[in-house]
C-alpha positions as CSV (number, residue, x, y, z in Angstrom):
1,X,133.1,-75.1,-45.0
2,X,133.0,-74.7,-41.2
3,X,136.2,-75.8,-39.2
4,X,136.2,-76.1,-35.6
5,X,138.2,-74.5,-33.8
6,X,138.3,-76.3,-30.9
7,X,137.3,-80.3,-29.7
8,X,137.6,-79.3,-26.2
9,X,133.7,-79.6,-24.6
10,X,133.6,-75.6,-24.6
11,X,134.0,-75.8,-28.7
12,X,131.8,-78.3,-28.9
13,X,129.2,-76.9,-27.6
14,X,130.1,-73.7,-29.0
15,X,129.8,-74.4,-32.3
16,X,126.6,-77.0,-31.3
17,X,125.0,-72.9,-30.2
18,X,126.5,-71.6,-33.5
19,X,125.2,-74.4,-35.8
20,X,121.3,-73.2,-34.2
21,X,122.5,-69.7,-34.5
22,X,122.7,-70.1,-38.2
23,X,120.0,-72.2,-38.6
24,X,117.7,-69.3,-36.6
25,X,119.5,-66.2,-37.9
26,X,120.7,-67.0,-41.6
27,X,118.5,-69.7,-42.6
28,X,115.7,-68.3,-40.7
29,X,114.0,-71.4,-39.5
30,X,112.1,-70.4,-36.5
31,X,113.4,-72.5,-33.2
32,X,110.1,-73.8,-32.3
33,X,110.0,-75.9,-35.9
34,X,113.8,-77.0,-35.1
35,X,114.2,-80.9,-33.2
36,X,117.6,-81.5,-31.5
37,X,119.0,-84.6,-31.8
38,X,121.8,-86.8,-30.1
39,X,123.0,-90.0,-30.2
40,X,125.7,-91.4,-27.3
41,X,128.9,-88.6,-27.1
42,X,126.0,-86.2,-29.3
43,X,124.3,-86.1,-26.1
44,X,126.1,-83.3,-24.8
45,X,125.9,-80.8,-27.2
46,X,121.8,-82.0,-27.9
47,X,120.9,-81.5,-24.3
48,X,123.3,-78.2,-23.9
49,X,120.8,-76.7,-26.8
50,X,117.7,-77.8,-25.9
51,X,118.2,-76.6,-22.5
52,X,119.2,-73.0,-23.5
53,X,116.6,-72.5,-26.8
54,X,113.7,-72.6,-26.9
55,X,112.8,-76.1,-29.5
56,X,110.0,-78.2,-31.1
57,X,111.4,-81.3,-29.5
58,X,114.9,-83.2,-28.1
59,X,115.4,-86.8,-29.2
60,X,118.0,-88.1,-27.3
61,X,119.2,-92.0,-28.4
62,X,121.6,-93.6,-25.7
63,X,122.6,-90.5,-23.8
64,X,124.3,-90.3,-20.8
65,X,124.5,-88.7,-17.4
66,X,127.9,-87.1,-18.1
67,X,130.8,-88.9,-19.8
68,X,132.4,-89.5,-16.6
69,X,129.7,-91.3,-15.1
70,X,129.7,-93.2,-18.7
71,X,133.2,-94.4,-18.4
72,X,132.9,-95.8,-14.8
73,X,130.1,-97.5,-16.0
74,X,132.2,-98.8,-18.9
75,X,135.1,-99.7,-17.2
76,X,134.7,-99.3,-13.3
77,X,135.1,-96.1,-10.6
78,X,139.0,-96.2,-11.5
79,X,137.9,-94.2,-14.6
80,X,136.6,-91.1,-12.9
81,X,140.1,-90.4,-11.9
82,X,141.7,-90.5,-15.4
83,X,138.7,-88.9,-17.5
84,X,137.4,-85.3,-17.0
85,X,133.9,-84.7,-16.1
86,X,132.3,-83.5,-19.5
87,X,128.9,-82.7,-21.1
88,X,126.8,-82.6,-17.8
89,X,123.6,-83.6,-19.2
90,X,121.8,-85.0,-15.9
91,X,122.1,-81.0,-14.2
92,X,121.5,-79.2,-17.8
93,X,118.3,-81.8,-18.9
94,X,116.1,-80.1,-16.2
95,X,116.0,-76.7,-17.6
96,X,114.9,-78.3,-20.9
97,X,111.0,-77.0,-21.7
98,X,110.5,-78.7,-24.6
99,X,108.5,-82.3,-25.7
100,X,111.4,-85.0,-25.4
101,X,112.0,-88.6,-26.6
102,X,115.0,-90.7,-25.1
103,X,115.9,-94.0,-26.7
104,X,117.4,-96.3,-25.3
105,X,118.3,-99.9,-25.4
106,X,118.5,-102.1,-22.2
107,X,121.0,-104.6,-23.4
108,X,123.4,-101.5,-24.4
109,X,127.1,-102.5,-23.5
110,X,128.7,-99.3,-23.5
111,X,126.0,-96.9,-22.0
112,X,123.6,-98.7,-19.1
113,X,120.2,-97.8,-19.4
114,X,119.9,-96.4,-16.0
115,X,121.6,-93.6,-18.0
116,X,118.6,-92.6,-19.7
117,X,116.0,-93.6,-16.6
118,X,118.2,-90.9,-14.6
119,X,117.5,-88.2,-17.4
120,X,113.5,-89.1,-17.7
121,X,113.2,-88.7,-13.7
122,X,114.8,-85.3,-13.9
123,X,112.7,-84.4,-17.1
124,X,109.3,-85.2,-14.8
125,X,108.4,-81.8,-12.7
């Protein structure tokens, strides 16, 4: 079995790229049949994909902006001093070509809804 080497946000998405890279070049599933998926923190590495391969779909399900910006929504502006700005999905989600859903619940309590507004506007052209 697989073991990570690393839970920074560089191993993460590294082995996010090495998961499709096995899929593509081992299992031989051609990208454009693969859908990415992410759900809240799975976000990241889903959007970080979708935006470098070429993929049937992304299906996103209460992503965020960046985990910074979900924190300060969680707990105020004091949290973008103590957490570190990770998995920038509002700049990567532009560069992704492919059909995508996004899911998201209005009365979420963790991650606001705007969240997932911001990402659709920067999906449109």
């Amino acid at each position: 079995m697989y073991k990570s080497k690393s839970s920074s946000e560089g191993g993460i998405l590294q082995d996010a790229e090495r998961i499709f890279t096995h899929l593509t070049q081992e299992l031989h599933i051609p990208s454009e049949k693969i859908i990415v998926s992410g759900r809240s923190i799975g976000s990241g590495p889903a959007v970080h994909v979708a935006a470098g391969k070429q993929v049937a779909a992304l299906i996103l399900i209460s992503p965020f902006t960046s985990l910074r910006e979900a924190a300060a929504s969680l707990v105020g502006s004091m949290a973008k001093l103590f957490v570190k700005d990770r998995f920038h999905n509002l700049e990567k989600i532009s560069k992704v070509t492919s059909p995508a859903l996004i899911i998201h619940g209005k009365a979420d309590e963790i991650v606001p809804y705007t969240h997932s507004e911001q990402l659709y506007g920067s999906l449109l052209p």
